[in-house]
C-alpha positions as CSV (number, residue, x, y, z in Angstrom):
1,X,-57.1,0.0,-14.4
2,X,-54.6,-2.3,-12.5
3,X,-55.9,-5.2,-11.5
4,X,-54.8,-4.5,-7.5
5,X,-55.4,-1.7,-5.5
6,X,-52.5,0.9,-4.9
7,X,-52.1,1.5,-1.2
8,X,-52.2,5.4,-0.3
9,X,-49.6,7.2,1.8
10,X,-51.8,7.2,4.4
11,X,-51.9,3.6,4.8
12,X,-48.3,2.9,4.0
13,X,-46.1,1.6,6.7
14,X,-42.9,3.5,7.7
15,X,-40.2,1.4,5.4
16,X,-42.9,1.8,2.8
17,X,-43.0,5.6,3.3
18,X,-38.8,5.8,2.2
19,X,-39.6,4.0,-1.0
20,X,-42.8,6.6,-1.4
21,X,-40.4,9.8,-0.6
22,X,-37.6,8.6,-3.1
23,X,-40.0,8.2,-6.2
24,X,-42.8,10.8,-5.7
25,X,-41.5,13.2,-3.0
26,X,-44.3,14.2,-0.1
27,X,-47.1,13.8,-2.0
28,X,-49.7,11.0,-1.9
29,X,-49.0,8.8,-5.4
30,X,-52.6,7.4,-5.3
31,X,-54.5,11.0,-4.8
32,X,-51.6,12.4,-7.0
33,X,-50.0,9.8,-9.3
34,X,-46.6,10.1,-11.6
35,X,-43.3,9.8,-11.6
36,X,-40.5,11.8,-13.1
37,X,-40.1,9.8,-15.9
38,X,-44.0,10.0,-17.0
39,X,-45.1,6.8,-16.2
40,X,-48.4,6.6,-13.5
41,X,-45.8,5.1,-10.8
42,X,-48.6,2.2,-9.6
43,X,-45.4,-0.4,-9.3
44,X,-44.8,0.8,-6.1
45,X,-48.1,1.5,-5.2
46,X,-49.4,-1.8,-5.6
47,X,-46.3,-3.7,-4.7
48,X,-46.4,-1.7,-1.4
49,X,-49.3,-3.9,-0.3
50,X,-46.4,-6.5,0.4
51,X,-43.6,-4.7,1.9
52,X,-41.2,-7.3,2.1
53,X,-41.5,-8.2,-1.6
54,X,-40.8,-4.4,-2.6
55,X,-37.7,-4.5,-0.4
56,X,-36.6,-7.8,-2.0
57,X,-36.7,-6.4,-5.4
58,X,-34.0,-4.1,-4.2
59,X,-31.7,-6.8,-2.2
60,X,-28.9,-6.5,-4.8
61,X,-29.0,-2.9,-6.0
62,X,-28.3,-2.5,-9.3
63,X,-25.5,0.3,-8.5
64,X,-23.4,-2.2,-6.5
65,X,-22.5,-4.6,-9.1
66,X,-19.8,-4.4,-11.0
67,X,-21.0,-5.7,-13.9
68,X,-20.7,-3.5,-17.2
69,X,-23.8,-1.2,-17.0
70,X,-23.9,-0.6,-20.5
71,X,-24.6,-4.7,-20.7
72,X,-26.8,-4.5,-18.4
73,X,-28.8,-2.2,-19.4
74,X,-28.6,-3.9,-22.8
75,X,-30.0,-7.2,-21.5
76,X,-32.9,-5.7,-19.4
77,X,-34.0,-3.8,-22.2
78,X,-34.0,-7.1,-24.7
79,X,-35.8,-8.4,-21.9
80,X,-38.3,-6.1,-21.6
81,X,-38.8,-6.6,-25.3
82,X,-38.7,-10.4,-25.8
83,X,-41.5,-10.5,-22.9
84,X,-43.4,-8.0,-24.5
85,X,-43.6,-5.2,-21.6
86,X,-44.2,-1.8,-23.0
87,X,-43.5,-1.0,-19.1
88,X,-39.8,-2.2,-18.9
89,X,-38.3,-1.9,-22.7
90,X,-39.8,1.7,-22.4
91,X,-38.4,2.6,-18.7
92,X,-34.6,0.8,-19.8
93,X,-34.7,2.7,-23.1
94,X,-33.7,5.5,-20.7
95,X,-31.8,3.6,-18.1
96,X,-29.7,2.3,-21.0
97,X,-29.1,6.0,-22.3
98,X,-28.1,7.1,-18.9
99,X,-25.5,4.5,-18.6
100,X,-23.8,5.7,-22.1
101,X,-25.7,3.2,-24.1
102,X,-25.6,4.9,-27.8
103,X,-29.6,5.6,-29.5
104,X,-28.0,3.6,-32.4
105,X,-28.1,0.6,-29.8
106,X,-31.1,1.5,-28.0
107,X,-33.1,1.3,-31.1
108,X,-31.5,-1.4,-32.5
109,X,-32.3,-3.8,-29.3
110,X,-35.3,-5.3,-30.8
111,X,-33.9,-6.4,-34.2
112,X,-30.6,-7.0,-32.8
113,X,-30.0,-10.5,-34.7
114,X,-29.7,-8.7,-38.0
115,X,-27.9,-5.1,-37.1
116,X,-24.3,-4.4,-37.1
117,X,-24.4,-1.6,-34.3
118,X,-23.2,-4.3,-31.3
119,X,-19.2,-5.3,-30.5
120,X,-19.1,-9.2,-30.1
121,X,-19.7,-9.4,-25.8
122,X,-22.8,-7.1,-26.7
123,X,-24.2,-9.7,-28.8
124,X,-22.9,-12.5,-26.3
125,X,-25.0,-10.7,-23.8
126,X,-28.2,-10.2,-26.1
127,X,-28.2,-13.7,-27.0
128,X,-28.0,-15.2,-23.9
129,X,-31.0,-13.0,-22.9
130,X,-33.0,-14.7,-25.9
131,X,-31.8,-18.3,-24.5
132,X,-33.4,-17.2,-21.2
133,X,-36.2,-15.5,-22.1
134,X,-37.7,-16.6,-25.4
135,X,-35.9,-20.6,-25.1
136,X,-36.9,-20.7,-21.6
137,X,-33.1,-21.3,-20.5
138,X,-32.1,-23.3,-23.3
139,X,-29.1,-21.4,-23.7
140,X,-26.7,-23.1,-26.7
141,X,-23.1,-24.0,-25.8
142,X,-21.4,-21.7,-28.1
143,X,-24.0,-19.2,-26.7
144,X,-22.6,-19.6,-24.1
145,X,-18.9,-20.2,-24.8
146,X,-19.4,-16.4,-26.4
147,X,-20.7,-14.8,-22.9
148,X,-17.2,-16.7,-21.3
149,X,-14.8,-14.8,-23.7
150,X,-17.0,-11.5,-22.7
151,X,-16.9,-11.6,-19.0
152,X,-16.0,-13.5,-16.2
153,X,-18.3,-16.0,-14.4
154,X,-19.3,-13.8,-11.3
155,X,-20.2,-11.2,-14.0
156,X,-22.5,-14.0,-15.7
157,X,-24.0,-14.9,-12.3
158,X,-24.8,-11.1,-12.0
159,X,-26.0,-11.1,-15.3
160,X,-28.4,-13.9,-15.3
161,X,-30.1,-12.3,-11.6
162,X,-30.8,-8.9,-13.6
163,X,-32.5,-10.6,-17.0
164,X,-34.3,-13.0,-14.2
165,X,-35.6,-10.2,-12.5
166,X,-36.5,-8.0,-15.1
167,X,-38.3,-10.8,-16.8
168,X,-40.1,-11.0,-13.3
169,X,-40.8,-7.3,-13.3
170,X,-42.1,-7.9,-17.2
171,X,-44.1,-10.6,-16.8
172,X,-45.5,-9.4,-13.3
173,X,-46.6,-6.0,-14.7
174,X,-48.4,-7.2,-17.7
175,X,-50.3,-9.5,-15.8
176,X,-51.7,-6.9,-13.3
177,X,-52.1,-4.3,-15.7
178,X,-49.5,-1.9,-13.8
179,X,-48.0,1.1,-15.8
180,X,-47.5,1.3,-19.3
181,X,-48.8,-3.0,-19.5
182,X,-52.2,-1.1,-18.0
183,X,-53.9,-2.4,-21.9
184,X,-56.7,-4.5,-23.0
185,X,-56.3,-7.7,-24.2
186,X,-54.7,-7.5,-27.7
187,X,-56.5,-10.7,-29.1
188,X,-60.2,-11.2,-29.1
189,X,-62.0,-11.7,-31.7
190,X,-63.1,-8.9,-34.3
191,X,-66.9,-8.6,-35.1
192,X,-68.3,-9.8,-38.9
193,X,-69.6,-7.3,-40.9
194,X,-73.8,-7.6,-40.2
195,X,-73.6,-8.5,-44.2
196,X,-71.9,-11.8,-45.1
197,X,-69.4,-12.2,-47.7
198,X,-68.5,-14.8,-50.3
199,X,-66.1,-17.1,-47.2
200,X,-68.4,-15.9,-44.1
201,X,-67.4,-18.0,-41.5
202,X,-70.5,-18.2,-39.5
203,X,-71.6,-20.6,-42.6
204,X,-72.2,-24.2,-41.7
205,X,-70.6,-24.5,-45.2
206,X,-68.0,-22.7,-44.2
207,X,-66.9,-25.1,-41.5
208,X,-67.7,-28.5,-43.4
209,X,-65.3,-27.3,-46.1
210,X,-62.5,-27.3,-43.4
211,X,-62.2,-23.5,-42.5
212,X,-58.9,-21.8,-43.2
């Protein structure tokens, strides 16, 4: 369950209520949750609790930049991978097709390092998202020399705001459990068989011999 209550349309102020119309049309997304594109459609419902910060994520609409949409779709959907969101790699997949993105690409996003499917500003563009993301903004010079020959610097400006906002989205959404990131934790630990074994853990032994 996400880890903040989704506000019903009843309780929804009026600027709230246009966002609610656009996605899920007159219905009430809490009594009747989904969107169009399968997913349970709680982003909006829980970010609604703060309208300002729901009309902040749309301050610089995506369909007023001028910025390659195939690119950008390509870095929000390595970003949505290299944070680990199932939420926004699986929502882009299909933003990226729309925008003319080949499924040779789409697929290829999360091994993109070793496939051959990208031009040369592609790969600029993927990189930089991994010196961002995954390098925490340690993005290498000739990283970054490659992104220069691929577009020009308000384009890079535009770039960095959509990885930096998707990895907001990413991170945000995983942490309260919103959409597809609505999982149990991944890593706990695993329960010993009742029997032990010939290395059982639980041993004293075990642990004086230095573990594994």
């Amino acid at each position: 369950m996400p880890r903040v209550t989704p506000l019903s349309r009843s309780k929804a102020p009026e600027d709230v209520l246009a966002f609610y119309a656009e996605v899920f049309g007159a219905r009430d997304p809490v009594e009747e949750p989904g969107t169009a594109t399968g997913t349970p459609g709680n982003w909006w419902t829980a970010w609604a609790r703060v309208p300002g910060i729901l009309r902040a994520f749309r301050a610089y609409p995506a369909g007023d930049c001028p910025l390659d949409p195939q690119l950008r779709e390509l870095a929000v959907l390595r970003t949505g991978y290299a944070r680990g969101s199932h939420f926004v790699f699986s929502q882009h997949s299909k933003s990226a097709r729309r925008a003319g993105v080949s499924e040779e690409k789409v697929r290829a996003v999360p091994y993109w390092t070793i496939s051959d499917v990208f031009s040369d500003a592609e790969r600029a563009v993927l990189a930089y998202v991994d010196g961002m993301i995954l390098e925490g903004g340690r993005v290498h010079d000739c990283v970054f020399a490659a992104l220069r020959k691929a577009l020009p610097e308000d384009h890079i400006l535009m770039l960095t705001y959509f990885v930096n906002m998707y990895a907001l989205h990413a991170t945000s959404t995983k942490a309260l459990r919103l959409e597809y990131d609505d999982v149990p934790e991944r890593v706990v630990e695993i329960p010993a068989p009742e029997q032990g074994g010939v290395q059982d853990w639980r041993d004293p032994v075990w642990a004086e011999r230095g573990g594994a």
